[in-house]
C-alpha positions in Angstrom: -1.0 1.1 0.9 0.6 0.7 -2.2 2.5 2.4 -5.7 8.4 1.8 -8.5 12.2 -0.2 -9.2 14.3 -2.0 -10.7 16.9 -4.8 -8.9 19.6 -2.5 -10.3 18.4 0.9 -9.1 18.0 -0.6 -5.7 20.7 -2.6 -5.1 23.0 0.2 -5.9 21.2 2.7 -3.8 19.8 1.5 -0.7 20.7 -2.2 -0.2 22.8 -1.5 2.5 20.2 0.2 4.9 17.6 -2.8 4.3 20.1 -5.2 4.3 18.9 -6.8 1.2 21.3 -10.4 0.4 20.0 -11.3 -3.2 19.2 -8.9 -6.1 18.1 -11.4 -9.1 19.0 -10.3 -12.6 15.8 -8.6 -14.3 16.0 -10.8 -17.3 16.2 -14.5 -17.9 17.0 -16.7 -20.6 15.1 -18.2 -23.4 12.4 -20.7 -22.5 9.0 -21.8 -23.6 6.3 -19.5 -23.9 4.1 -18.5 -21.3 0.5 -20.6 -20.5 -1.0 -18.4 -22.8 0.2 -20.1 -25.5 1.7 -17.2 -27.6 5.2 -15.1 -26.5 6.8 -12.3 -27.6 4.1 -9.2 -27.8 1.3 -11.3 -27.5 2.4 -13.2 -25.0 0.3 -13.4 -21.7 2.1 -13.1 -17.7 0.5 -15.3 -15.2 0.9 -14.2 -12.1 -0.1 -14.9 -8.8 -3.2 -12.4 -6.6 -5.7 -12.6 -4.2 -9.2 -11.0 -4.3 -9.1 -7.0 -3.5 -11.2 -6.2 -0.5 -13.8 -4.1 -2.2 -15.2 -3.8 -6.4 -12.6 -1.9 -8.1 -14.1 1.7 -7.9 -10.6 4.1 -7.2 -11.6 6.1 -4.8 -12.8 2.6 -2.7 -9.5 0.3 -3.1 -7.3 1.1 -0.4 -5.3 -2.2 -0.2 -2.5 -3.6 -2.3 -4.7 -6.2 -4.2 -7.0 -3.9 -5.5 -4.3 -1.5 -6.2 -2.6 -3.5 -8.5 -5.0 -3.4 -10.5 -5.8 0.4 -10.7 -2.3 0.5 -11.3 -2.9 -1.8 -14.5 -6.3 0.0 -16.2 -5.9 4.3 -14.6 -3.6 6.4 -15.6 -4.3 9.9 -13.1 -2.4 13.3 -13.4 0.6 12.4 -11.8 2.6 8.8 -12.0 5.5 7.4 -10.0 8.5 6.8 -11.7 9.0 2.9 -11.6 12.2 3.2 -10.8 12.8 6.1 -8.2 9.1 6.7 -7.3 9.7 10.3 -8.3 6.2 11.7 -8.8 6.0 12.7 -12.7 3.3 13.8 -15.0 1.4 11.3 -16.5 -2.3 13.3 -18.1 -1.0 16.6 -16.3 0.4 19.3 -19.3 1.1 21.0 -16.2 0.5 21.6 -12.7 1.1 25.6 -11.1 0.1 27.4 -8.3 1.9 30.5 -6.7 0.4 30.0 -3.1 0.7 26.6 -2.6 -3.1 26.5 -2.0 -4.4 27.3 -5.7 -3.3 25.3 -8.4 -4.2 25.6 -12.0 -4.3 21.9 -13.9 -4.4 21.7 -17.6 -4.9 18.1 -18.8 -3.2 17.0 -22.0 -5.2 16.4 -24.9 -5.0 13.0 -27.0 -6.1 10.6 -24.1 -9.1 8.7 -24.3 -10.7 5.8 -22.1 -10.9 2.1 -23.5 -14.5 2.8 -24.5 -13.4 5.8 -26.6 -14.9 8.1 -24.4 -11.8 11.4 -24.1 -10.3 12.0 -21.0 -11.3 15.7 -19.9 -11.1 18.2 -16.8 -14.4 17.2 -16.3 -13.3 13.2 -16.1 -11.5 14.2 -12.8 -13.4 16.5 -11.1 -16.6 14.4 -11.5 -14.6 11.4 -10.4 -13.4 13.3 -7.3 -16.7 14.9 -6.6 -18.0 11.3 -6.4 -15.0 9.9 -4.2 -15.4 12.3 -1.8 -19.4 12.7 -0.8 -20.6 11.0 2.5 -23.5 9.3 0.1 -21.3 7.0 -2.1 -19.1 5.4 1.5 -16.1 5.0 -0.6 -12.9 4.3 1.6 -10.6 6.9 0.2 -13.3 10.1 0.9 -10.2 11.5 3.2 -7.5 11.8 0.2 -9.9 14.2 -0.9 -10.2 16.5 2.7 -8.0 19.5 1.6 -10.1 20.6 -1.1 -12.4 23.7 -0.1 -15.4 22.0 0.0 -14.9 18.9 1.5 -16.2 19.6 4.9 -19.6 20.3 3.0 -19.8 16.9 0.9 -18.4 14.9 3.6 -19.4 16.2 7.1 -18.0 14.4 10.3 -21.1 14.3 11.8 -25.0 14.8 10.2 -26.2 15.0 6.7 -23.9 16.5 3.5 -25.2 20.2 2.4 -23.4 19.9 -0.6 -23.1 17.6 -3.5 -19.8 19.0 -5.3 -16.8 20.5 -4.0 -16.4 24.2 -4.2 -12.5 24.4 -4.5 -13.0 22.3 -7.9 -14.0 24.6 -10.9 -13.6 23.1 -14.4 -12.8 25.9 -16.9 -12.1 24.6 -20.3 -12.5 21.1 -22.0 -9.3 20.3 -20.4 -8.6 23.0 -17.9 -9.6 23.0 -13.8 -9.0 24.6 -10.8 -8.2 22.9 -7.4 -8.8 25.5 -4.5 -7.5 23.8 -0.8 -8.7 24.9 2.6 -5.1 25.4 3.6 -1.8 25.5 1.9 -0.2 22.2 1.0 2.7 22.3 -1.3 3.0 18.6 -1.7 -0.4 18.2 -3.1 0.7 18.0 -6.7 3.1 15.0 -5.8 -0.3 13.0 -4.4 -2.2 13.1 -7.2 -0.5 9.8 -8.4 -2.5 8.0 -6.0 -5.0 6.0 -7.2 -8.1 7.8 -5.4 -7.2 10.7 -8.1 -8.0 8.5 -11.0 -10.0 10.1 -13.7 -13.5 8.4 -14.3 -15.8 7.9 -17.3 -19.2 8.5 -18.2 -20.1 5.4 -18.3 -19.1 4.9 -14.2 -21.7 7.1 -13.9 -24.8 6.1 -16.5 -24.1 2.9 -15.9 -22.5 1.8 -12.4 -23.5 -1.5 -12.3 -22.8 -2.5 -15.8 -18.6 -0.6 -14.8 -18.1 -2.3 -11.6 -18.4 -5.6 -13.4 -16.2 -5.0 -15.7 -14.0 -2.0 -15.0 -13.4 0.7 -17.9 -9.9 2.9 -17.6 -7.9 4.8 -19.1 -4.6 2.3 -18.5 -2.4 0.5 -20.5 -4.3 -2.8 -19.7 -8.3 -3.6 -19.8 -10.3 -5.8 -18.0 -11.3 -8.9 -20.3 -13.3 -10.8 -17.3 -13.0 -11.5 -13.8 -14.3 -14.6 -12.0 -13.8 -13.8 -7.8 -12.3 -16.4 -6.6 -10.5 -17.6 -9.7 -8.7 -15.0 -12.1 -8.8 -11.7 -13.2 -8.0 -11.3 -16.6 -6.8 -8.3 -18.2 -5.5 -7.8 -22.1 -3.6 -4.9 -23.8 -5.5 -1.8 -24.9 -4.3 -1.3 -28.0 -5.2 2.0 -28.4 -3.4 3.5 -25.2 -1.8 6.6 -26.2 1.0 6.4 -22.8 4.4 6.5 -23.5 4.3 3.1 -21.1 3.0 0.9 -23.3 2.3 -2.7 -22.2 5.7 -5.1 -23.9 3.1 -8.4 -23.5 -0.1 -9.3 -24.5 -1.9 -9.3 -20.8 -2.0 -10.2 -17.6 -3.6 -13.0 -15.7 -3.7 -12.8 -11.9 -4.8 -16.1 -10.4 -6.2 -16.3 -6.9 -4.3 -18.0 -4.6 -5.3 -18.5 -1.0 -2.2 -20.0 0.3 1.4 -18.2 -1.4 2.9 -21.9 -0.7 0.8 -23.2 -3.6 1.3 -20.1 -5.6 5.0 -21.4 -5.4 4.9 -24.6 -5.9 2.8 -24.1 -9.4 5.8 -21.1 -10.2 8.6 -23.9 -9.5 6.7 -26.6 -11.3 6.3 -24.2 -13.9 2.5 -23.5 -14.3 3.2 -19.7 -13.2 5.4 -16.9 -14.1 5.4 -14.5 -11.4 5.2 -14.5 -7.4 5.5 -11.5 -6.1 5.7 -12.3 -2.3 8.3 -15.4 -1.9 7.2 -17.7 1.3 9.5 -17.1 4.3 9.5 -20.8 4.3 10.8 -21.0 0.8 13.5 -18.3 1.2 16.3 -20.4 1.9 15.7 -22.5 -1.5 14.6 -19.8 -3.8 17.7 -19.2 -5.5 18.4 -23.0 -6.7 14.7 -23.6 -6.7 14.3 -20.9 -9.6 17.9 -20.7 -10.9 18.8 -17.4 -9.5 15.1 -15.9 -11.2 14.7 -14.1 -8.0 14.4 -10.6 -6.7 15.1 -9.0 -3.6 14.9 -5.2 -3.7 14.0 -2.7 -1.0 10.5 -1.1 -0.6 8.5 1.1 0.8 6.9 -1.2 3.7 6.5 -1.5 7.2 4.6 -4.3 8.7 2.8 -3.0 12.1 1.2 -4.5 14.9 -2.2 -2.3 15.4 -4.3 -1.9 17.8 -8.1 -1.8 18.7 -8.5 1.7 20.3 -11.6 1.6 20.3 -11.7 -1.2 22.9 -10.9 0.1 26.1 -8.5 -2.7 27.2 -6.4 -1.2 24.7 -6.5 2.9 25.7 -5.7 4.9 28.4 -2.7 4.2 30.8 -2.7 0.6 30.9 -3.1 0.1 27.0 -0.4 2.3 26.5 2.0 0.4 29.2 0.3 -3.2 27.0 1.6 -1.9 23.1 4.6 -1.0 24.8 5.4 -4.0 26.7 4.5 -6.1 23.4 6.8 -4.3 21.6 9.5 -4.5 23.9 8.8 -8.8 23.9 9.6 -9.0 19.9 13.1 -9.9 19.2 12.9 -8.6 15.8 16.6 -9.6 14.7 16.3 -13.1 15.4 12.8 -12.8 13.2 14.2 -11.2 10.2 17.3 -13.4 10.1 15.8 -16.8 11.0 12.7 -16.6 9.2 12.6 -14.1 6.7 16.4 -14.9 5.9 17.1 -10.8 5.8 14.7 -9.8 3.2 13.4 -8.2 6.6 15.0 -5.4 8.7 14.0 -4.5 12.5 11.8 -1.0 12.0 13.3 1.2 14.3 10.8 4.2 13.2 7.1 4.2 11.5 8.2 4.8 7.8 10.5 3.6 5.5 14.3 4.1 4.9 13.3 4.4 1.1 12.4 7.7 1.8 16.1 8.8 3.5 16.7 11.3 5.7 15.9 14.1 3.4 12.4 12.8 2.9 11.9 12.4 7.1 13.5 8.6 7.8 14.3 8.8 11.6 16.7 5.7 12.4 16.6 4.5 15.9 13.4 7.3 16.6 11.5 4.1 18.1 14.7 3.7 21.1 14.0 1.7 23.6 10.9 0.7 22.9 11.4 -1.3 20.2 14.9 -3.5 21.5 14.1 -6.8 22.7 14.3 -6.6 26.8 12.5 -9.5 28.0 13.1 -8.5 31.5 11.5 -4.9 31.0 8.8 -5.9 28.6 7.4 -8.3 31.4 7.2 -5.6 34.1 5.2 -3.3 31.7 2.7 -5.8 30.7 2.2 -7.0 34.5 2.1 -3.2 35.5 -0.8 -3.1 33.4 -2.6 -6.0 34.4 -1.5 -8.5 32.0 -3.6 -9.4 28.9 -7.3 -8.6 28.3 -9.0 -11.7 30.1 -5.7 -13.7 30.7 -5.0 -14.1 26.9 -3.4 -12.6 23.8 -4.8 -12.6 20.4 -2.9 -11.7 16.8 -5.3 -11.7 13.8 -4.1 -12.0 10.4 -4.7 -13.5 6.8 -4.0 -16.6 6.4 -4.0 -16.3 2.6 -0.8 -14.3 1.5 2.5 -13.2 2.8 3.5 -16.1 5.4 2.0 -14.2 8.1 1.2 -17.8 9.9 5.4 -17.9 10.5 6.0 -14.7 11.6 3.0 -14.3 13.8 3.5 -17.8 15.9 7.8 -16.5 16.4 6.0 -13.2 17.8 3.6 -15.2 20.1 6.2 -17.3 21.1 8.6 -14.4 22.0 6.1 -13.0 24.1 5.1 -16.7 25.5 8.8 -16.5 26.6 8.7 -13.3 28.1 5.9 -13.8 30.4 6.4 -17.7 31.4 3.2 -18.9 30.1 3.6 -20.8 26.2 -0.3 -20.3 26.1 -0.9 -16.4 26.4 -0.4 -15.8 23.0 -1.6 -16.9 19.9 -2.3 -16.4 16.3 -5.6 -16.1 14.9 -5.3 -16.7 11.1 -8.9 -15.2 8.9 -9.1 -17.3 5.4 -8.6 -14.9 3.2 -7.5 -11.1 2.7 -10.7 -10.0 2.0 -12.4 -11.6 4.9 -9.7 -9.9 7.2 -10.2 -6.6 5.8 -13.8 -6.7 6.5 -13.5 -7.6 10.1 -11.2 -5.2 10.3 -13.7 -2.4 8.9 -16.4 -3.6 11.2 -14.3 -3.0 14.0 -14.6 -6.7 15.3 -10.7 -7.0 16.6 -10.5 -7.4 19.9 -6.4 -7.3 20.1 -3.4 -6.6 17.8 -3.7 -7.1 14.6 -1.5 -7.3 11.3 -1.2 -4.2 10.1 1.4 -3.5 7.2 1.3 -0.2 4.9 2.8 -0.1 1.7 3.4 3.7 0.6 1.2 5.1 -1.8 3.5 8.2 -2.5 7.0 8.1 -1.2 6.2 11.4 1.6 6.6 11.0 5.1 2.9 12.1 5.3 1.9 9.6 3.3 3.2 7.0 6.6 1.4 8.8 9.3 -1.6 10.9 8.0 -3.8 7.9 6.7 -2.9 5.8 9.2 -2.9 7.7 12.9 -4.9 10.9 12.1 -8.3 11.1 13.5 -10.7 9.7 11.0 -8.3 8.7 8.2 -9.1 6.3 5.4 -6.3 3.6 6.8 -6.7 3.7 10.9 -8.0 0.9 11.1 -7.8 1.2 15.3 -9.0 4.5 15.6 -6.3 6.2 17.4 -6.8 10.2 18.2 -4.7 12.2 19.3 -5.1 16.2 18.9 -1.6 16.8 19.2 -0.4 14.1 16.1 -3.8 15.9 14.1 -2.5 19.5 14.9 1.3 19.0 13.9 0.0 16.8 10.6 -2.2 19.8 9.9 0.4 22.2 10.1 3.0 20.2 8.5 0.9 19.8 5.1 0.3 23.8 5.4 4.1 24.2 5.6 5.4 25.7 2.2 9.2 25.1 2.7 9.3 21.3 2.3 12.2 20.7 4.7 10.1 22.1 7.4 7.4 20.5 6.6 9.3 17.3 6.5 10.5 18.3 10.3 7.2 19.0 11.3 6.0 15.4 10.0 9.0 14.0 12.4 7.7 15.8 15.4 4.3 14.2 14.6 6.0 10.8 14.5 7.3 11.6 17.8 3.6 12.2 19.0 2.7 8.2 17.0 6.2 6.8 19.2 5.0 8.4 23.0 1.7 6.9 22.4 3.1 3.4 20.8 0.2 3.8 18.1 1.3 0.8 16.4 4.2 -1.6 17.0 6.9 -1.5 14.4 7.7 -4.8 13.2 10.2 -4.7 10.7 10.8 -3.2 6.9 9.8 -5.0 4.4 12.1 -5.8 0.8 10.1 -6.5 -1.7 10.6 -10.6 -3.2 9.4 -11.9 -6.3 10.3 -14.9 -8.4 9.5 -15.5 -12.0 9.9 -18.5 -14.3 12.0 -18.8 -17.5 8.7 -18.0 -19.7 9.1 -14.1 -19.0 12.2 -11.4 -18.9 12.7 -7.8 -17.9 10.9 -8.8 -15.0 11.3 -6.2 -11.8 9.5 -4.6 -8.8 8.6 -1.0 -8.3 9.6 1.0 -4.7 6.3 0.0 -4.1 7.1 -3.4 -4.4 4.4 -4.3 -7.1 5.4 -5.5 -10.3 5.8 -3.7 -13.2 3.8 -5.6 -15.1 3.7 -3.4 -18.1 7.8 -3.7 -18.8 7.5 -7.9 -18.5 8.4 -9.7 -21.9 7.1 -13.0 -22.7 10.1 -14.6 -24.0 
């Protein structure tokens, strides 16, 4: 979903295999100050946003909206280097296990929430306790699956017999114990997510009262937040992380259409977009005077797939996703319109990872080069479309989907000899198109792009194709993907587990679980009112380093 760089670090280490054409300098020079009014220290970032999905409880945000935010006001055990998305210790003293299946956590001392309240063992294991049981619905319950226990709290089927975990044991102030169902020696380098977050009392005492205004243990706090509007945040003062914010807060506007967000950066009346329009990529660097960057993430945009509509199973579905995939002529797409800040996927992760970490180029084959003459024989060998037509949902709100989505539809118009089969069907806002999606109301493909939340190969194909995970969206199942994810997180040696994700990836290709679009860079543009300004490998902003000049 979401989670580290600088232009520099990226350009110089994988520019090439995304194909990135622009890296903007991280700085600018001097301007006026930002809308805030004050600069320097004080100095407050504008930036653009768009309502997360859900209220901003960590364990319940599993989009990149929401996550932003987290990112802003927690601080968890673990933290990933903005630069090199190295998983490092942020609240962890340490971390040790000697199985790979017990761990021993000691939490260091000195931390405290904004409230005052310190940060103790018992601030994570309540928090995780409470993400994980079936009672409190929160969207991220399956982060939490490989602690012993979790089958108890969070049965797939009836009523929970449990209201804690049993592999969590708090045994000092600021000691626990994390016991897991099976051996998982990456587990450590997860815990940066933001479903690991440690929680206060007052989330607790007082939900209400905390989901209306947010209390962390982040470099930021939330000031106010007005849905719809802006969400304002101010620096905490008192945070004791080595990360301290360089600016005086952050103010993330809501914008509904990134055009406008744009236009107010250009015109001045904005500091930071962090997703450029594909419309405006051809103007960006003389519309903001080289203030531009283009650095590779870890994205993929997807095209998913209602599984649990039957159209879209069994043999024919499978000969459908396939043909689709085979209709998209993904160069043309990422050089026309996104101006190669786009690269054709050719697998279902990320080359940020490498081939180390389980990047497999070309995995995808033949099934995801444009062949017009073979993608229409597939989709007429399964009957055509559902009821004559083809439907692509997405938000209308952020990210120029509108462009990209029509050039698909009329690819596969193309292919098939009708300019009417397929079109786009654009929901209002993010939030909107999130929620259909989590009532299971799409009856076709539907945007579907993942932004890492660790860089691990699991991280691309567990919460997104495993039966029951917090991000499949479609429902796909397949025993064989579940068995080889399953034994692949057991897998002590990290190069074989890495292998073992791959042959899982094979299982996500043979059944075309979702169509690979293309890899995402990540774009921002900032105005002369701010420096030091840079994206993360998870293409988010690191808001924290921005200087209000």
């Amino acid at each position: 979903m979401r989670g580290a760089t600088h232009a520099k670090w990226a350009a110089c280490t994988v520019a090439v295999a995304l194909a990135a054409t622009a890296c903007g300098s991280s700085s600018s020079g001097s301007g006026s100050s930002s809308s805030s009014g004050s600069s320097g220290s004080s100095g407050v970032v504008s930036a653009s946003w768009g309502d997360p999905q859900n209220p901003l409880e960590p364990a319940n945000t599993n989009e990149v909206q929401g996550g932003k935010v987290l990112d802003l006001i927690f601080r968890g055990l673990k933290r990933y280097n903005p630069k090199t998305a190295k998983a490092e210790n942020a609240l962890a003293q340490s971390i040790t296990t000697s199985d790979a299946q017990n761990f021993k956590v000691t939490v260091k001392n000195g931390w405290t929430f904004s409230n005052g309240e310190k940060v103790t063992a018992k601030s994570f294991v309540n928090a995780w306790n409470y993400g994980a049981a079936l009672k409190n619905n929160q969207k991220n319950a399956s982060f939490f699956q490989y602690i012993d226990g979790y089958d108890k709290v969070h049965p797939e089927t009836g009523s929970a017999t449990a209201t804690t975990m049993s592999g969590l044991k708090v045994t000092g102030g600021q000691t626990f114990t994390i016991r897991l169902s099976q051996k998982f020696s990456t587990f450590p380098d997860t815990l940066g997510y933001a479903a690991f977050s440690p929680l206060p009392q007052a989330f607790f005492t007082n939900h209400s009262a905390w989901l209306s205004k947010p209390i962390g243990n982040g470099p930021y706090e939330v000031q106010k937040y007005n849905r719809g509007s802006q969400m304002s945040l101010r620096t905490w003062k008192k945070y004791p992380g080595p990360d301290k914010a360089q600016n005086g807060g952050v103010d993330l506007k809501v914008y509904t259409d990134n055009n406008t967000a744009y236009t107010d950066l250009v015109a001045g009346n904005l500091d930071l977009v962090d997703d450029v329009p594909a419309n405006q990529l051809r103007n960006v660097q003389s519309d903001l005077d080289g203030r531009y960057i283009n650095t590779p993430a870890g994205i993929i945009q997807t095209l998913a797939f209602p599984f649990y509509d039957k159209a879209w199973s069994g043999a024919n579905g499978l000969k459908l996703r396939t043909g689709i995939s085979m209709a998209i002529n993904r160069p043309q797409i990422t050089d026309t319109i996104f101006q190669k800040t786009r690269t054709p996927a050719t697998d279902w992760t990320s080359p940020v990872l490498g081939k180390a970490g389980g990047y497999q180029a070309g995995l995808c084959g033949s099934k995801c080069t444009f062949n017009a003459a073979a993608a229409k024989k597939m989709i007429s060998d399964a009957g055509g479309f559902p009821g004559g037509k083809l439907t692509i949902t997405y938000n209308a709100d952020t990210g120029s989907h509108k462009v990209w989505v029509d050039a698909v539809c009329n690819n596969i118009n193309n292919v098939v000899g009708n300019d009417k089969a397929c079109v786009g069907r654009p929901v209002g806002t993010f939030a909107d198109f999130r929620n259909q999606i989590g009532q299971h109301k799409m009856t076709g493909p539907f945007r579907a792009g993942w932004q890492m939340d660790y860089p691990l190969i699991q991280d691309f194909l567990q919460p997104l194709y495993f039966t029951g995970a917090s991000s499949n969206d479609g429902q796909f199942s397949n025993p064989q993907f579940d068995k080889l994810v399953n034994q692949a997180n057991a897998e002590t040696d990290e190069a074989k587990a890495v292998k073992i994700f791959q042959q899982a990836e094979g299982v996500v290709r043979d059944q075309m679980a979702a169509v690979p679009l293309w890899y995402q860079n990540g774009s921002a543009g900032f105005s002369d009112n701010i420096s030091n300004v840079a994206l993360n490998p998870f293409s988010v902003p690191v808001y924290n380093e921005i200087k209000v000049n």
